[in-house]
Structure formats: structure tokens, C-alpha cells
C-alpha positions as CSV (number, residue, x, y, z in Angstrom):
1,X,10.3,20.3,3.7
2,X,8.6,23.3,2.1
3,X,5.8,24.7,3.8
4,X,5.3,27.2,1.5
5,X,4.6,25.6,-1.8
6,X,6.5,25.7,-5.0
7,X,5.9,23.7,-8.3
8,X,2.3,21.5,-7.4
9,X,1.9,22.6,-4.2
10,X,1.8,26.7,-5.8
11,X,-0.1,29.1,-4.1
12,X,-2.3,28.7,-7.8
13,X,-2.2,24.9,-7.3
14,X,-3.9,25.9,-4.3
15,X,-6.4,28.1,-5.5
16,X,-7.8,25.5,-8.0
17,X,-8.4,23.4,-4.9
18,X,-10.3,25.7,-3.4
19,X,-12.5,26.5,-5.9
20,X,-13.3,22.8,-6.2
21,X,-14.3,22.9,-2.7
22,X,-16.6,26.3,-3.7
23,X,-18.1,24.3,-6.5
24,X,-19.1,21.7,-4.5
25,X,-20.6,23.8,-1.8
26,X,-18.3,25.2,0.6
27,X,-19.1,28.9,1.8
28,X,-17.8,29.2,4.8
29,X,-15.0,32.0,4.3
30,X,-12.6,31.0,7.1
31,X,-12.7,26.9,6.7
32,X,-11.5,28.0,3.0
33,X,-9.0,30.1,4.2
34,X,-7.3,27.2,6.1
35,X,-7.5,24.7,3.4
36,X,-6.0,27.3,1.2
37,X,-2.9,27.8,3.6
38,X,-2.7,24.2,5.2
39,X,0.2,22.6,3.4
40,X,-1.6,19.3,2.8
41,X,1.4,17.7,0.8
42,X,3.4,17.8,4.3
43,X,1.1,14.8,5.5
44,X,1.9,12.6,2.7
45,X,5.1,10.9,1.8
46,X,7.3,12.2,-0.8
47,X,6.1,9.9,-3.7
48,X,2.5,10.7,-3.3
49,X,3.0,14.4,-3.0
50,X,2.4,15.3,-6.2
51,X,-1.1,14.5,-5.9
52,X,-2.0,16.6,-2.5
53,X,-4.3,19.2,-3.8
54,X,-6.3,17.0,-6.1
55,X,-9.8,16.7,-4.4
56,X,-9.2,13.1,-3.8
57,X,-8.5,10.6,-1.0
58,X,-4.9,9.4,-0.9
59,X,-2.8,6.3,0.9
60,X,-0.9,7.3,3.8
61,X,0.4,3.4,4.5
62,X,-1.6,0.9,7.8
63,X,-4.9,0.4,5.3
64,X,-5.8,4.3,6.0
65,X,-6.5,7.4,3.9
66,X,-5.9,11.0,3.4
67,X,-9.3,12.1,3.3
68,X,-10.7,14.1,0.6
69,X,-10.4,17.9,0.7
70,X,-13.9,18.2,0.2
71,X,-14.8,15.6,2.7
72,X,-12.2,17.1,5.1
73,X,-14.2,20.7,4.6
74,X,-17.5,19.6,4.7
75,X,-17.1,17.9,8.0
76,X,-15.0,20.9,9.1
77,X,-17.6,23.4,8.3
78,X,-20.6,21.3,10.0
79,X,-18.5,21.0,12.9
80,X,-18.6,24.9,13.3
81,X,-21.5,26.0,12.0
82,X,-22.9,27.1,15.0
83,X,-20.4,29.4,16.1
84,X,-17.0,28.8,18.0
85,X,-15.2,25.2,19.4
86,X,-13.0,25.2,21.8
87,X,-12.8,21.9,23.0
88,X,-12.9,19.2,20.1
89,X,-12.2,15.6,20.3
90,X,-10.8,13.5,17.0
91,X,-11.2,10.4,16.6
92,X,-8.2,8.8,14.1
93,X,-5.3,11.3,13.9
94,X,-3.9,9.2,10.8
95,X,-1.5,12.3,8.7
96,X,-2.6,14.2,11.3
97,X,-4.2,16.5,8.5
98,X,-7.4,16.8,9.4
99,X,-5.9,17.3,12.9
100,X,-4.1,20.6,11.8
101,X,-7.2,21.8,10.3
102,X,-9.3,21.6,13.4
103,X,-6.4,23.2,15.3
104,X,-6.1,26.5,13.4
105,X,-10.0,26.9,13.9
106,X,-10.5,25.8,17.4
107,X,-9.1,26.3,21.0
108,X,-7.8,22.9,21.8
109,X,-8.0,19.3,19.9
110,X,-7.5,16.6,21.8
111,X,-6.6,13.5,19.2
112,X,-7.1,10.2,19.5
113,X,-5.4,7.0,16.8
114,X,-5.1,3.8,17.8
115,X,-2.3,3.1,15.4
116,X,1.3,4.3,16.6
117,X,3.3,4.6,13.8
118,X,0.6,7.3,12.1
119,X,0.3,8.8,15.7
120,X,4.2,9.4,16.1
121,X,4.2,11.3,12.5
122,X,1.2,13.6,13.1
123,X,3.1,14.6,16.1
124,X,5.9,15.5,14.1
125,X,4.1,17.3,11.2
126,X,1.8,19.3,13.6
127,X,4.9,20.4,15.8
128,X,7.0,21.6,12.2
129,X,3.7,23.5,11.9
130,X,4.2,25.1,15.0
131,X,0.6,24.5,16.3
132,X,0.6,23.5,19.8
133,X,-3.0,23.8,20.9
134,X,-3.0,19.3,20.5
135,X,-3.0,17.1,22.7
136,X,-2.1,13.1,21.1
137,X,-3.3,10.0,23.0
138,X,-3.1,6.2,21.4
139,X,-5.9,4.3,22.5
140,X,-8.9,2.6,21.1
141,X,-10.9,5.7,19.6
142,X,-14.2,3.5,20.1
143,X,-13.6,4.5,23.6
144,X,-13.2,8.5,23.0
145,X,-11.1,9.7,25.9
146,X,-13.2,10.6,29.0
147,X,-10.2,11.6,30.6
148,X,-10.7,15.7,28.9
149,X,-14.8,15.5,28.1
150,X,-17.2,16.6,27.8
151,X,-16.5,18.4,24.1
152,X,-18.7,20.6,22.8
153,X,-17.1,19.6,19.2
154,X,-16.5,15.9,18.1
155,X,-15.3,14.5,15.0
156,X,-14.2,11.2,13.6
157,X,-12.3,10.2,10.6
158,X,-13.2,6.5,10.7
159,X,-17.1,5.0,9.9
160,X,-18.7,2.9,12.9
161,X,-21.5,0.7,12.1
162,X,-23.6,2.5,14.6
163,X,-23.0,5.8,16.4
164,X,-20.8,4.7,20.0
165,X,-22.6,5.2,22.9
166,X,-19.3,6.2,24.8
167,X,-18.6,8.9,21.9
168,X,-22.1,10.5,22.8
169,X,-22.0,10.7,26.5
170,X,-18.6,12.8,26.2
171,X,-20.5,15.2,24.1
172,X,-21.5,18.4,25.4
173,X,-24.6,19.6,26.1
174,X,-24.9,22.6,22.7
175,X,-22.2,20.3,21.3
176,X,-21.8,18.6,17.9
177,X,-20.2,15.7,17.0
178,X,-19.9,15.1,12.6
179,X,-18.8,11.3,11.6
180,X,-19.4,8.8,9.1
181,X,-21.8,6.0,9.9
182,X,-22.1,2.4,8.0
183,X,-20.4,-0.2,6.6
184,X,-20.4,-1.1,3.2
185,X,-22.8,1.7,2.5
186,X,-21.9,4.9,4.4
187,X,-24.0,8.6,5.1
188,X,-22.0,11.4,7.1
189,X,-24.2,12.0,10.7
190,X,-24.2,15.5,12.1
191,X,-25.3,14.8,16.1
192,X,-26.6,17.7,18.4
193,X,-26.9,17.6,21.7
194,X,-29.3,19.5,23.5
195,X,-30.2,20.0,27.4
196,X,-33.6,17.7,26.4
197,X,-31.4,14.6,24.2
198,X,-29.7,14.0,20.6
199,X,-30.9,15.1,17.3
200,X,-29.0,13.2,14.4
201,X,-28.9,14.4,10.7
202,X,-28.3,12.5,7.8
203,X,-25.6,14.7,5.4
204,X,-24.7,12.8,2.5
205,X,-23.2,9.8,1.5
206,X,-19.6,9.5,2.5
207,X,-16.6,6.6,2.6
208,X,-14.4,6.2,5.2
209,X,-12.4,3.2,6.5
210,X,-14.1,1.2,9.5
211,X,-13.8,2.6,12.9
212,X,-11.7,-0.3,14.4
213,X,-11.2,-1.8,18.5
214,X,-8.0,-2.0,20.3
215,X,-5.1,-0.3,19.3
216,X,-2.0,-1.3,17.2
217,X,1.6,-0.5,18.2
């Protein structure tokens, strides 16, 4: 695989995408420089790689999505707008793309996907990209994973109908936790946790697939 870029995955190719993501409102300088460098065509397969730096959500097989660069940076940059992470917990692995993001930008990701098959190749495409600061687990992500909390970063890939309780009490006190809330209708939630409770923001309206129980093998 290249993990360079040649052809549509060009370092120009590249360059378009991030202006699209300036466009829209991304400023934070070192959340652009990882998009720019994060070879987002690895965490597709080979027919729809052509399409990896359009600004777009993609299929990536099991009724899940690539998500959108732009959605991808936007939930990135709220994450760490208040300075450093180093403990963050994801919530839906799926490429793993989003997964390799976080990793370059924070101390340790600890990532959660209740589907196996999508787990098994994240693991692969994060390890070609020699970034070992992740730790996998497939479980139900409704649950979080206790096991490693409290975080003081949280984000999830996958829209619940109402913000899980169990998600919240394994955030950090100075934490932040960025997800997608709804179902047919869907706003992205920025959560902050203080010593005195929760303060939730309303973003902007997003779409993600549902957040899902149990776990598939």
C-alpha cells in the first residue's frame, strides 16, 4: 500500500482537502496538519479509494461510514480545544480513521467497536502506520470501557438517542467528551465536565449511524 500518495491521493490532492476543511471553518493549525498527512485512502478498500480526500462520507462495508473529513476535524478540534488529551476513549473504531487521527494528537486512545471484522482491520491499518499509543477492545461501546476511565477526552463516532449515562460517569472531571446525539434528526454535543456537574453544547447539525447494543462477531 502507498502511504505516501501518488495519483489522487497527491500531496496537492491533499491540499485541496484541506482547504475545504479551512473554508468551512477549521483553524486549528495542528488538527490540519494531521489531516493533511493522514493517508485517509488506507482505511478504505481499493475500489472506493479514489474518492478518499473528497469531503464526503464513504462505505466501509457492516452498514457503517467513513466519516466526513470535515466532520472528522470538527469533532477533532472540539475535542482539544482546551489544551492537551492524554487519555481519550472512542467509541466505534470502524476504518480505524478517526482512530489514527486522535492518536497522532493525544497520549493514549483507548478504542472501543462492537463489530469484529472492522475492529481486526483498524488494528492492522493503525499498526502499518506505526502508531502504537492504541489500545482495541470489542465490546458494546454503549458501555464505554470502565476498565481505563476516567478520560479526560471522549469521542464517539456513532449517534445515541440520548447522551449514555455510563459514557458520562467515565469522564473526567476538566474533561470533554464530542458525539452526535438523535435519531432521525441529529446535532453534534460538546460535554464538559466540571468539579460542580456537566455543561452540554449544541454544535451543529451532524449525521451519523445509530449508536447500537451488544456486539457483533
Amino acid at each position: 500500500m502507498d502511504l505516501h500518495g501518488i495519483g489522487m491521493t497527491s500531496r496537492r490532492t491533499r491540499e485541496r482537502l484541506v482547504q475545504r476543511l479551512l473554508d468551512q471553518g477549521i483553524n486549528d493549525s495542528v488538527v490540519l496538519d494531521v489531516m493533511r498527512t493522514t493517508p485517509r485512502h488506507l482505511f478504505l478498500d481499493e475500489a472506493m479509494a479514489h474518492r478518499a480526500y473528497e469531503d464526503v462520507a464513504l462505505p466501509i462495508g457492516h452498514q457503517q461510514t467513513l466519516s466526513q473529513p470535515y466532520v472528522v476535524a470538527r469533532m477533532t478540534e472540539l475535542l482539544m480545544a482546551s489544551g492537551p488529551r492524554q487519555r481519550v476513549l472512542e467509541i466505534g473504531t470502524g476504518s480505524g480513521y478517526q482512530t489514527a487521527v486522535l492518536a497522532q494528537l493525544v497520549g493514549e486512545v483507548y478504542s472501543v467497536e462492537r463489530i469484529k471484522p472492522l475492529q481486526q482491520k483498524a488494528r492492522q491499518r493503525l499498526r502499518q502506520l506505526r502508531l502504537r499509543n492504541v489500545l482495541f477492545e470489542h465490546a458494546d461501546g454503549c458501555m464505554g470501557w470502565p476498565e481505563y476511565g476516567p478520560y479526560d477526552g471522549i469521542v464517539v463516532t456513532a449517534a445515541p438517542q440520548r447522551i449514555p449515562e455510563e459514557l458520562l460517569s467515565q469522564l473526567a472531571v476538566g474533561g470533554r467528551m464530542v458525539l452526535p446525539v438523535g435519531g432521525d434528526t441529529q446535532d453534534l454535543h460538546l460535554v464538559t465536565r466540571s468539579s460542580s456537574g456537566y455543561e452540554t453544547e449544541v454544535v451543529e447539525s451532524v449525521y451519523f449511524v445509530p449508536l447500537l447494543p451488544g456486539k457483533e462477531r
